[in-house]
DSSP file (Angstrom, degrees, kcal/mol; ACC not computed):
  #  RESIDUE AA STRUCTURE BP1 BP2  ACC     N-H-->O    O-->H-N    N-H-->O    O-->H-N    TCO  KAPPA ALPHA  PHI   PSI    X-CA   Y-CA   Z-CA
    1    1 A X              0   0    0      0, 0.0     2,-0.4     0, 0.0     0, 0.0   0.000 360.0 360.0 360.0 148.9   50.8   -9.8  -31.8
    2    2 A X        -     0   0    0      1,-0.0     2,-0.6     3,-0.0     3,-0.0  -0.959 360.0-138.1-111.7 148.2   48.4   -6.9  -31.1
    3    3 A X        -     0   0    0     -2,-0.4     3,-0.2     1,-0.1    -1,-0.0  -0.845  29.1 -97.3 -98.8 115.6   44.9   -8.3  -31.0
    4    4 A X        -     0   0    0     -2,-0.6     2,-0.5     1,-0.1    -1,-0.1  -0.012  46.3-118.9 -45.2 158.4   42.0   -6.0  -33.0
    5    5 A X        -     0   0    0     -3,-0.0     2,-0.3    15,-0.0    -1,-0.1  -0.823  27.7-132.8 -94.2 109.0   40.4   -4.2  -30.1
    6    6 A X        -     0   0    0     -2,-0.5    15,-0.5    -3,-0.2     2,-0.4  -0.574  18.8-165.8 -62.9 136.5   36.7   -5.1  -29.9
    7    7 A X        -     0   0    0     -2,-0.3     2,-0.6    13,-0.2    13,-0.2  -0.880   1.5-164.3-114.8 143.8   33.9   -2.4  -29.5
    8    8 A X  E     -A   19   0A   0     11,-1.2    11,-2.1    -2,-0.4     2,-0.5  -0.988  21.0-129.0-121.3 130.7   30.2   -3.2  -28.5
    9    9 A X  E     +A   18   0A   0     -2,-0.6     9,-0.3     9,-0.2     2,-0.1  -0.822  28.6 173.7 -61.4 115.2   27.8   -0.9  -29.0
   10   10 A X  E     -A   17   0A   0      7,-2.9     7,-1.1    -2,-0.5     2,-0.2  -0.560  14.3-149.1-119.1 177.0   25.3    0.5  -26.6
   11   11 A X  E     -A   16   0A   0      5,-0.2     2,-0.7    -2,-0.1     5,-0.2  -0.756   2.7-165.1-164.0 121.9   22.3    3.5  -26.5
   12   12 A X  E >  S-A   15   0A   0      3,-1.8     3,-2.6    -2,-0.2     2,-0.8  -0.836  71.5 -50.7 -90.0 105.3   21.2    5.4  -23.7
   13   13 A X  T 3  S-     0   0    0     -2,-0.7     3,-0.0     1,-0.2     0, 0.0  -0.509 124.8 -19.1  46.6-102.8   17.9    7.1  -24.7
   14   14 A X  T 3  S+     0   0    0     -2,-0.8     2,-0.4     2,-0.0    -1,-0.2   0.402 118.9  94.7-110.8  -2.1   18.8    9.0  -28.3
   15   15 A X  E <   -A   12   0A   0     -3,-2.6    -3,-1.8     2,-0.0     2,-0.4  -0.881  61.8-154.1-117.5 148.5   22.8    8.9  -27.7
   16   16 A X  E     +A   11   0A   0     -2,-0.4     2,-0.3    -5,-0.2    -5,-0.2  -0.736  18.1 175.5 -93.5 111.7   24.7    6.2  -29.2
   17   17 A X  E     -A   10   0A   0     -7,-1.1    -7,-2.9    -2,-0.4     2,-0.3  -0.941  17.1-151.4-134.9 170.9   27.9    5.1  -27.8
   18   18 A X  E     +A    9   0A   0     -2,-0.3     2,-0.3    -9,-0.3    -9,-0.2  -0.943  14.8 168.6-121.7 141.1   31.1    2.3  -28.0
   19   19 A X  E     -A    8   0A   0    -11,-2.1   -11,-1.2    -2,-0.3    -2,-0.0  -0.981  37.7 -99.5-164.5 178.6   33.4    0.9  -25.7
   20   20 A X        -     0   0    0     -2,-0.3   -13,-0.2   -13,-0.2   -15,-0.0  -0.400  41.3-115.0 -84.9 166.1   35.9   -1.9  -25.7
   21   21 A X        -     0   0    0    -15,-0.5     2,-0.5     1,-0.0    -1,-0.1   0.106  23.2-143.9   9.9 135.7   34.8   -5.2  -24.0
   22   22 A X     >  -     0   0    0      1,-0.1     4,-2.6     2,-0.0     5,-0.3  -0.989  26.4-115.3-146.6 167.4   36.6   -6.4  -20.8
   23   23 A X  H  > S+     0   0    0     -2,-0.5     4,-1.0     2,-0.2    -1,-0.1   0.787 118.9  55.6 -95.5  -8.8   37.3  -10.2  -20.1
   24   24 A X  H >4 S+     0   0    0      2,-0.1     3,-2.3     1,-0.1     4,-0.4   0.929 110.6  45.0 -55.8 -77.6   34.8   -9.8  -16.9
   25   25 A X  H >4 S+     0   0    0      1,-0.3     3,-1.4     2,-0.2    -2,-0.2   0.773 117.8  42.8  -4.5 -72.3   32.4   -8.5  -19.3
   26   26 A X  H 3< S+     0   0    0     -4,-2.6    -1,-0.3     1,-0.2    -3,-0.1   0.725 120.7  42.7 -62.0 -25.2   33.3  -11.8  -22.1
   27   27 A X  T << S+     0   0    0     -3,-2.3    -1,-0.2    -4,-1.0    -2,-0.2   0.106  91.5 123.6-120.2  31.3   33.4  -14.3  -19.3
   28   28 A X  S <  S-     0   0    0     -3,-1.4     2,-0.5    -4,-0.4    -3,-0.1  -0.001  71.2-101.5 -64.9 166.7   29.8  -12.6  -17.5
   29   29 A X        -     0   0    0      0, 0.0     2,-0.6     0, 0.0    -1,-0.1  -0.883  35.0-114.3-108.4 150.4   26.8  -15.3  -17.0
   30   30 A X        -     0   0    0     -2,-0.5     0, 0.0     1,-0.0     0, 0.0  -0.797  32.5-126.3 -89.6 101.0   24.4  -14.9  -19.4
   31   31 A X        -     0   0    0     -2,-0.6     2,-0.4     1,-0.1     3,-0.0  -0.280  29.8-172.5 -73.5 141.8   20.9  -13.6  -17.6
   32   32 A X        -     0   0    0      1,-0.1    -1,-0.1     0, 0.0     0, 0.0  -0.906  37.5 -76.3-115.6 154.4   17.8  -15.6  -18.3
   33   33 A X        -     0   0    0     -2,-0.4    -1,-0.1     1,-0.1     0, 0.0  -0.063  44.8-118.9 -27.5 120.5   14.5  -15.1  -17.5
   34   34 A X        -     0   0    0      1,-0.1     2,-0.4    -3,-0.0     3,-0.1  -0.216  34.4-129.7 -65.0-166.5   13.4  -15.8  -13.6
   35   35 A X    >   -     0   0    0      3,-0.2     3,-3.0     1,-0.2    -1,-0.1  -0.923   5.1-142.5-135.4 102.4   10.7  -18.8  -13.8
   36   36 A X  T 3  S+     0   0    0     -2,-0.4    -1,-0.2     1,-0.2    43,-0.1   0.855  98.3  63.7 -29.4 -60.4    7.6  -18.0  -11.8
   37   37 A X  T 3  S+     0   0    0     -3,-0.1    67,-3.1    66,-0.1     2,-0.5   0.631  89.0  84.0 -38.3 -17.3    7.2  -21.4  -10.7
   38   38 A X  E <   -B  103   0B   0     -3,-3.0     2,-0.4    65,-0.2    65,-0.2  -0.902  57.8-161.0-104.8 137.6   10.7  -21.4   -8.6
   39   39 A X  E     -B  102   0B   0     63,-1.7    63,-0.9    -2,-0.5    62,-0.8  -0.998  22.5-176.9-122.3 107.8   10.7  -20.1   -5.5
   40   40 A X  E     -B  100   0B   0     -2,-0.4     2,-0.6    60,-0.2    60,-0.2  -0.516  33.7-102.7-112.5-178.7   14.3  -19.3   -4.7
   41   41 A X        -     0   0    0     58,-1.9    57,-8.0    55,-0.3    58,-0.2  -0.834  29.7-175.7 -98.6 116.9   16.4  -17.9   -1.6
   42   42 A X  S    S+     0   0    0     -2,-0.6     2,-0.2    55,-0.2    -1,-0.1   0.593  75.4  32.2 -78.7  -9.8   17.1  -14.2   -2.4
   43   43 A X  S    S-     0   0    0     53,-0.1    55,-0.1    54,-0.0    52,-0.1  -0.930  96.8-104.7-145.9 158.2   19.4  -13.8    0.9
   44   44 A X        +     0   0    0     -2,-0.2     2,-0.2    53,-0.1    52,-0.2  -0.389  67.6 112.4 -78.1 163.3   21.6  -16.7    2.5
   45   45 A X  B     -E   95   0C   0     50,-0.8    50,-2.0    48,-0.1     2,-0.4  -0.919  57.7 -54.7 179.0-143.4   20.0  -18.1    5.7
   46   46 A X  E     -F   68   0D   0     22,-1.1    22,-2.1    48,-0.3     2,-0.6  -0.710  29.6-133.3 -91.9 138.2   18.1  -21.1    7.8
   47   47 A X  E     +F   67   0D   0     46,-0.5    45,-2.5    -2,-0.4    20,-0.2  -0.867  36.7 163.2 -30.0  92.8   15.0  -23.2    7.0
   48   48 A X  E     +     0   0D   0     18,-2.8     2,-0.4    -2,-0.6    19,-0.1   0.784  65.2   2.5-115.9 -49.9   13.2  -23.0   10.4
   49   49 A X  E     -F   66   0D   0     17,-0.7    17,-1.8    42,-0.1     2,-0.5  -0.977  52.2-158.5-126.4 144.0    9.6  -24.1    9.2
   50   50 A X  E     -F   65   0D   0     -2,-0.4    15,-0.2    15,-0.2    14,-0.1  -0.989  14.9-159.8-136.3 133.6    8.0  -25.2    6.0
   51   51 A X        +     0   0    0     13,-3.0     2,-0.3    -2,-0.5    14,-0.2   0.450  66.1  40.1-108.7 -30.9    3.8  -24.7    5.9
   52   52 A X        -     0   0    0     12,-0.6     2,-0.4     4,-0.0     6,-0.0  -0.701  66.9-135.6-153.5-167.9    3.1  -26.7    3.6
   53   53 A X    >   -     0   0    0     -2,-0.3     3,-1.4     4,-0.1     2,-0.5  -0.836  40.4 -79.3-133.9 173.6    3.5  -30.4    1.7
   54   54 A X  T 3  S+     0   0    0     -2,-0.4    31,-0.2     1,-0.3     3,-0.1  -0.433 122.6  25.3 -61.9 101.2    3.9  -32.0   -2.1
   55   55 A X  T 3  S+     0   0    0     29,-1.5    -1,-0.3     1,-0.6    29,-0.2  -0.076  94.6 134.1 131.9 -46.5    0.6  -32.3   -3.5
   56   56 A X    <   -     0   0    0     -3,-1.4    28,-2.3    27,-0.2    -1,-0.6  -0.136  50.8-133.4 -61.3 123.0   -0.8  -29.3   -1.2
   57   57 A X  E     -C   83   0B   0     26,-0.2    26,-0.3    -3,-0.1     2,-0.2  -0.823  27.7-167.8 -91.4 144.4   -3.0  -26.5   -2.9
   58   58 A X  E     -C   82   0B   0     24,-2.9    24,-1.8    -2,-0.4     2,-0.2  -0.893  10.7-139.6-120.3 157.7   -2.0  -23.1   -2.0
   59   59 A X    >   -     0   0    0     -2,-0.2     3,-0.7    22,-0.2     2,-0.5  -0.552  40.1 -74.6 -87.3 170.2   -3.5  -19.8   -2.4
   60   60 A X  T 3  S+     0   0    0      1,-0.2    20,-0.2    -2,-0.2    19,-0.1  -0.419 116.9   5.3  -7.0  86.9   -2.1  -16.4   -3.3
   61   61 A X  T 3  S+     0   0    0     -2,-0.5     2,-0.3     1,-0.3    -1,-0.2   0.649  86.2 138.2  83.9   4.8   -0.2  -15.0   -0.3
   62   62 A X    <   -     0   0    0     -3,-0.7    16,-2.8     1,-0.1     2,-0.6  -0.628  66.6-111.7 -34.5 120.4   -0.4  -18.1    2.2
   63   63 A X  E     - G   0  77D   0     -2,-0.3    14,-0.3    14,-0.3   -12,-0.2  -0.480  35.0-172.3 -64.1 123.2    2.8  -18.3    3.7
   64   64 A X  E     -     0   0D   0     12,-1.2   -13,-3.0    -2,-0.6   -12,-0.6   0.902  67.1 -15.6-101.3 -51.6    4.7  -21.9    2.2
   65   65 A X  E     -FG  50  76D   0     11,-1.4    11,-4.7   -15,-0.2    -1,-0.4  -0.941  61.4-102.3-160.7 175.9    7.7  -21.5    4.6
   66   66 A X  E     -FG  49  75D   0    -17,-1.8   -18,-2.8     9,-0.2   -17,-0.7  -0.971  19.8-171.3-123.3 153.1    9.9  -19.7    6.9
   67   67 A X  E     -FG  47  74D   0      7,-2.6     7,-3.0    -2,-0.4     2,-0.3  -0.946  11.3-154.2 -99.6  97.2   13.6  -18.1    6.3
   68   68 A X  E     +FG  46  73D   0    -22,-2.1   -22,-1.1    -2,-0.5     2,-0.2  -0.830  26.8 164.9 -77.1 142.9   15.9  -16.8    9.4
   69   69 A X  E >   - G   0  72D   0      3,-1.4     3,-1.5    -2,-0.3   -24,-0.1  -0.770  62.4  -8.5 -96.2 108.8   18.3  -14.2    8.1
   70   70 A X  T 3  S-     0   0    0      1,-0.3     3,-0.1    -2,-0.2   -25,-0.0   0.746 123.9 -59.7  27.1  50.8   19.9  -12.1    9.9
   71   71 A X  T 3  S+     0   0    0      1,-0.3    -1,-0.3     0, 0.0     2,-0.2   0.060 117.8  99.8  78.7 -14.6   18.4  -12.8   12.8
   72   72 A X  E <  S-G   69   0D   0     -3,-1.5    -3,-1.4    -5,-0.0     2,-0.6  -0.744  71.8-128.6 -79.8 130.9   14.6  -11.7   11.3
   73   73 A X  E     -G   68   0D   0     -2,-0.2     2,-0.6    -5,-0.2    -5,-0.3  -0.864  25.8-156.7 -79.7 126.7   12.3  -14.9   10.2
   74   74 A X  E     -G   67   0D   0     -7,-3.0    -7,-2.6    -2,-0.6     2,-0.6  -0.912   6.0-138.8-104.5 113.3   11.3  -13.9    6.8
   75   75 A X  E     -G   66   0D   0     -2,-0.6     2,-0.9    -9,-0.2    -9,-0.2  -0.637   7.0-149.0 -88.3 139.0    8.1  -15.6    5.7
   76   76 A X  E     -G   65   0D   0    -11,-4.7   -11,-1.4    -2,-0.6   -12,-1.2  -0.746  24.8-165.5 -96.7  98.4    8.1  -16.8    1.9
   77   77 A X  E     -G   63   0D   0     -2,-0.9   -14,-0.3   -14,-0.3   -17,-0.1  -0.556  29.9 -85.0 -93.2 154.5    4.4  -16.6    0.7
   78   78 A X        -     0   0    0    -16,-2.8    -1,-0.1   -19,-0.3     3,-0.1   0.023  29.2-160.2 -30.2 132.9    2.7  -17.9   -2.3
   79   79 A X  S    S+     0   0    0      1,-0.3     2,-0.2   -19,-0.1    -1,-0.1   0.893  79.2   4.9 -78.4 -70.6    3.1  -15.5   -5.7
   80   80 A X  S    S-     0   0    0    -20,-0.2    -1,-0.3     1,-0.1   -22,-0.2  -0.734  88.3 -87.9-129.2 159.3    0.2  -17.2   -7.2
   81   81 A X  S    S+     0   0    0     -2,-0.2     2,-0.3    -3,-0.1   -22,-0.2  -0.321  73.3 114.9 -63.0 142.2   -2.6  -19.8   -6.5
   82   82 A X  E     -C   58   0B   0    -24,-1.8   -24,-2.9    -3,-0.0     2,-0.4  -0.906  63.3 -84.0-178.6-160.3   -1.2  -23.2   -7.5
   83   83 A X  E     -CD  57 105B   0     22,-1.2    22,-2.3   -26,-0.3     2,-0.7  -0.833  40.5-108.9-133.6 126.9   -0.2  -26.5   -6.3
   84   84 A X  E     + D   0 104B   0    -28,-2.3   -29,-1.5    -2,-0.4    20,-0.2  -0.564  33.8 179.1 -72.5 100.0    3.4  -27.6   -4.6
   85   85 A X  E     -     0   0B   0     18,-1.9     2,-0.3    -2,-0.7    19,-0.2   0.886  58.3 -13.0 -78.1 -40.5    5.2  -29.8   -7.0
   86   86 A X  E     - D   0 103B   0     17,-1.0    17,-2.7   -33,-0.0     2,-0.6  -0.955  53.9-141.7-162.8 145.6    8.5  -30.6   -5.2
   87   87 A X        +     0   0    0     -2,-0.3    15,-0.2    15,-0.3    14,-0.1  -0.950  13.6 177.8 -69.0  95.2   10.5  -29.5   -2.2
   88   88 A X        +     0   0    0     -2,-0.6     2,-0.2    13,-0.4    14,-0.1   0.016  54.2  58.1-134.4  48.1   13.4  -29.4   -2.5
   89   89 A X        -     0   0    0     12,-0.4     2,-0.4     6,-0.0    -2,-0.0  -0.938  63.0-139.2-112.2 158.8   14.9  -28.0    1.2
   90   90 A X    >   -     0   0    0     -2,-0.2     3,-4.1     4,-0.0   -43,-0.3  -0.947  35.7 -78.9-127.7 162.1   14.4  -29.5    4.7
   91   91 A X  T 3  S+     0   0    0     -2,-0.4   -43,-0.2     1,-0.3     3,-0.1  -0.138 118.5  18.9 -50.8 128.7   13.7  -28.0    8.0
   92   92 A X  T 3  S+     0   0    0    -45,-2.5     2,-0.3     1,-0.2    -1,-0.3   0.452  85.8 145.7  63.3  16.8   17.1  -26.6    9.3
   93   93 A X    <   -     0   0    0     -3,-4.1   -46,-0.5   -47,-0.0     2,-0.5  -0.403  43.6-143.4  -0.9  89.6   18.3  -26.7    6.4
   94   94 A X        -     0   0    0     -2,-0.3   -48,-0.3   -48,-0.2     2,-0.2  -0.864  23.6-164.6-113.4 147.3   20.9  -23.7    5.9
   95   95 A X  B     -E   45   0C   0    -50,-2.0   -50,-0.8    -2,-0.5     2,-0.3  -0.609  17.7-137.5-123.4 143.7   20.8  -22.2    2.5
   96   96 A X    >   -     0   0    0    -52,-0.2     3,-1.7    -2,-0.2   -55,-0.3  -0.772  49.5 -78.0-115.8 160.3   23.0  -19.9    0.2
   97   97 A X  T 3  S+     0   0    0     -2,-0.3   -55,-0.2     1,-0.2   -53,-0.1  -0.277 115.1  29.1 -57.7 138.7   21.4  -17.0   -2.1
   98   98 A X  T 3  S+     0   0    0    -57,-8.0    -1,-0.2     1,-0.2     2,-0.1   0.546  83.6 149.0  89.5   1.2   19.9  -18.3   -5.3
   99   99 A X    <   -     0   0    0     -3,-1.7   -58,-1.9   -58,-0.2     2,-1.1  -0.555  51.4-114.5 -75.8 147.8   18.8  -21.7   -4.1
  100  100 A X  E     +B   40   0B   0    -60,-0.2   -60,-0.2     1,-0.2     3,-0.1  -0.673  42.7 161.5 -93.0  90.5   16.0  -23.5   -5.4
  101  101 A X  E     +     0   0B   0     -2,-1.1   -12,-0.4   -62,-0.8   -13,-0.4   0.645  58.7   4.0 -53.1 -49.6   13.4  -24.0   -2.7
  102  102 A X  E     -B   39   0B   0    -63,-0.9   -63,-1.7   -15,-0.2     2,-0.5  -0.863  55.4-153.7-163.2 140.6   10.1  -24.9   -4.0
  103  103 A X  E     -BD  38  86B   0    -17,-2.7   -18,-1.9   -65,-0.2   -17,-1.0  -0.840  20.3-154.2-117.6 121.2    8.7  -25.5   -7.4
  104  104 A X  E     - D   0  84B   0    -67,-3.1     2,-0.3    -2,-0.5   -20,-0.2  -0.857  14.1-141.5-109.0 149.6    5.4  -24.9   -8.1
  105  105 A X  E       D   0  83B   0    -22,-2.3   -22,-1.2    -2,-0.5   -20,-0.0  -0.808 360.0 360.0 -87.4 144.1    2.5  -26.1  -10.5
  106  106 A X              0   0    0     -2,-0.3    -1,-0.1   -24,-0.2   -22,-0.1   0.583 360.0 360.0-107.9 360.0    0.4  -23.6  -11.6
């Protein structure tokens, strides 16, 4: 049995084009929105200190914790002023990309 060939449409600036579908494509994750309030791990590495505690207001650009990576500590600072709802790594921790670190209230 030959199965119809699906096309998706696309458009790059004013030209229009089709092409088939591939079952990477059909079995893709479906992106949502990040969520300001999560503060996730963008690169795999260690938990070596966490600045601050549950309940703790922070400001704008206060450092909350630190991340070793490839041998650099990478400090993870506040996006915006708000309040620390949950924690949810502990010191020495080690962590994979995309993990959920720290949840804020805003």
């Amino acid at each position: 049995m030959n199965k119809k060939e699906e096309l998706v449409g696309f458009q790059v600036l004013s030209m229009i084009y089709k092409t088939k579908t591939t079952k990477k494509y059909l079995n893709r994750k479906p992106w949502k929105a990040p969520n300001p309030c999560e503060i996730i791990s963008y690169i795999p590495g260690t938990i070596v200190k966490i600045n601050v505690k549950v309940g703790d207001k922070v400001k704008e650009g206060k450092s909350i914790l630190v991340l070793e990576a490839m041998k650099m500590l990478n400090q993870i600072a506040m996006p915006f002023n708000g309040k620390i709802k949950e924690i949810c790594v502990s010191t020495g921790d080690k962590v994979p990309k995309n993990h959920l670190m720290i949840i804020i209230e805003e």
